[in-house]
C-alpha positions in Angstrom: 60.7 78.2 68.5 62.7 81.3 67.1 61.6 82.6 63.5 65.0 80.9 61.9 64.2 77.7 63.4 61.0 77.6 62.5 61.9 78.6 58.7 64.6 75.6 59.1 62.2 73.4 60.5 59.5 74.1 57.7 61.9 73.8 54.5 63.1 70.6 56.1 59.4 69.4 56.5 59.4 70.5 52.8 62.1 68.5 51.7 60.9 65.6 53.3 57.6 65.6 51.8 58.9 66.1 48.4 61.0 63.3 49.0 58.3 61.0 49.8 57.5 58.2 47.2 53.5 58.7 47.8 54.1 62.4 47.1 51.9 63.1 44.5 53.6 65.7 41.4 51.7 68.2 41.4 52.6 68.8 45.1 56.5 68.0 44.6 56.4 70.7 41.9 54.3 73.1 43.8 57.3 72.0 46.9 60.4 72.8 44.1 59.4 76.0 42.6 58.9 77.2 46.4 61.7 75.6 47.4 63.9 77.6 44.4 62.1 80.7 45.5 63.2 80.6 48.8 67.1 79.7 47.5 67.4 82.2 44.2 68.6 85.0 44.7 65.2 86.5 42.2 62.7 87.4 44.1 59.4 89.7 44.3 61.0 91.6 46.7 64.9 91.4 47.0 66.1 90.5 50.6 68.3 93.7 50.2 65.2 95.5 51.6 65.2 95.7 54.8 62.2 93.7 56.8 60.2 93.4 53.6 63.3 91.3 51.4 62.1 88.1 53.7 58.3 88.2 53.7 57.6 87.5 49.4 59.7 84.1 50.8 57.9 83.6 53.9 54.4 83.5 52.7 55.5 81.2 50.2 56.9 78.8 52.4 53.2 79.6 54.4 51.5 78.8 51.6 53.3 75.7 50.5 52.8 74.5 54.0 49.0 75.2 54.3 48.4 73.2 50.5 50.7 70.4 51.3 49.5 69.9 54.8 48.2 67.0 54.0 51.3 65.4 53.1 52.8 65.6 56.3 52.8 62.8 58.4 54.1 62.8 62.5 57.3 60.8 61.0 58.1 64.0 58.6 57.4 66.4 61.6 59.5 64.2 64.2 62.7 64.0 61.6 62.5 67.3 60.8 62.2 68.5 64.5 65.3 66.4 65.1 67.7 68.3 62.2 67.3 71.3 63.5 67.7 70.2 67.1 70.4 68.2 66.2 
């Protein structure tokens, strides 16, 4: 899987878990703010700089993965596999 799929893949996996009833809110905030992060045009590190704009985002979509892992169920995995396989 290329690096933009597997962004895709991991901000759908994120939206599905936040959209999970059982989803506890501290880990639907902690899934927004990243969320916004990744989608606002304010970053750390503005994506105007070359190589460096994009990693502030991707470690924050690494980290919200690693404390959400929990969260993600084969279903989540399996729907979000088939959006960006369409």
């Amino acid at each position: 899987m290329g690096i933009f799929k597997s962004v895709k893949y991991n901000l759908y996996v994120l939206w599905y878990v936040l959209s999970g009833k059982s989803t506890p809110l501290k880990k639907k905030l902690l899934i927004a703010g990243t969320i916004a992060y990744f989608i606002l045009p304010v970053d750390f590190i503005p994506e105007l700089v070359p190589i460096l704009g994009i990693t502030d985002d991707a470690a924050a979509l690494v980290a919200c993965i690693s404390a959400i892992t929990s969260s993600v169920t084969p279903e989540i995995k399996e729907k979000a596999l088939k959006r960006i396989d369409g």
